[in-house]
N, C-alpha and C positions, 0 to 999 in steps of 0.2 A: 641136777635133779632136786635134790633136798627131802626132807625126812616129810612124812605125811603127815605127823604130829605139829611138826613146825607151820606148816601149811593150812592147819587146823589152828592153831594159835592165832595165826594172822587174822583170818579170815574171821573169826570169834572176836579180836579186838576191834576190827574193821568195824562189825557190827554194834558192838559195846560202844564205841565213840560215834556212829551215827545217833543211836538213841539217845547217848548223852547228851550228844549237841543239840536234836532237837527237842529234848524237854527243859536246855536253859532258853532257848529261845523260847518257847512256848510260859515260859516262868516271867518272863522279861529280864532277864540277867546280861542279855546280850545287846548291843548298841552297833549295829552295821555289822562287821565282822568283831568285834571287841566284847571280849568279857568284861562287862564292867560295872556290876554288880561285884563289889570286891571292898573288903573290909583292911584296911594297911592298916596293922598290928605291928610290922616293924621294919625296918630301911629298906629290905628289900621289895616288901610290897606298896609300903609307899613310892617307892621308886620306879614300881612299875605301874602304880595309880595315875604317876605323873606323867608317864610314857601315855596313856591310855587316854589320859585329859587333851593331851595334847594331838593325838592322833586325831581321835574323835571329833574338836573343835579345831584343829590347825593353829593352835596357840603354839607363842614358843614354849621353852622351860620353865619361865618366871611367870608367866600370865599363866601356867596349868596350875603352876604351884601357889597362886594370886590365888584362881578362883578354889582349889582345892581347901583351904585354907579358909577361907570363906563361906565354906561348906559345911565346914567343920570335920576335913577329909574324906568325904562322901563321892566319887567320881561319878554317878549320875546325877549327883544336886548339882555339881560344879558343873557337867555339860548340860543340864535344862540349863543353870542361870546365865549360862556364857550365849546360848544359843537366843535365848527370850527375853537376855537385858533384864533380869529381873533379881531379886535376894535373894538368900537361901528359904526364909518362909514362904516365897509364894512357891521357886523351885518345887521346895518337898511337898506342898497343896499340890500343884499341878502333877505329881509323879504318883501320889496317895491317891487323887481323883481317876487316876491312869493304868494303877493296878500297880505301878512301877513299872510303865514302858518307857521308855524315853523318848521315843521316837511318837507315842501317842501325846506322851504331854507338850512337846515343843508343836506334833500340828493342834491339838486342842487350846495348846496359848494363840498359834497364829490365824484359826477359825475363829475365834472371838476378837478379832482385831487387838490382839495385844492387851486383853484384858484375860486374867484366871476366869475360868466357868463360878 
């Protein structure tokens, strides 16, 4: 059976994490299903910046950790520049022109035939 309170808990967080979820989406913090809007302050999060780079682009370990790096540990600068072949300056242009989506700036790079707007 279980307690009504408990049942009330659930259903309360159920709720609480749908809204969360979609106001990072709506924020652009999210990239497919990947939070990856994420700042790695220290092993563990970088650890999972790299998991996230790598998921996201299909890179291995060394090529998340490549382009993260190159980023200047940024996991959506490192997935625009992996995705549009490009550096981190034009990366962060095209994510600043974008709001910060990711998924807008990689189609806004590839609508301009591979040139930033």
């Amino acid at each position: 059976m279980g307690s009504t309170r408990m049942k009330s808990g659930t259903s309360q967080k159920l709720v609480l994490n749908m809204i969360t979820t979609a106001v990072m989406i709506k924020l652009g913090k999210v990239y497919g299903n990947l939070m990856v809007d994420l700042k790695p302050t220290n092993k563990k999060l970088a650890d999972r910046a790299i998991r996230i780079v790598m998921h996201a682009a299909g890179l291995d370990e060394n090529e998340a950790k490549e382009y993260l790096e190159l980023s200047g540990m940024n996991p959506k600068a490192a997935i625009v520049m992996y995705m549009t072949k490009t550096d981190k300056e034009t990366a962060m242009n095209l994510l600043s022109q974008n709001m910060g989506f990711v998924t807008k700036a990689i189609d806004d790079y590839r609508a301009n035939n591979g040139r930033p707007a």
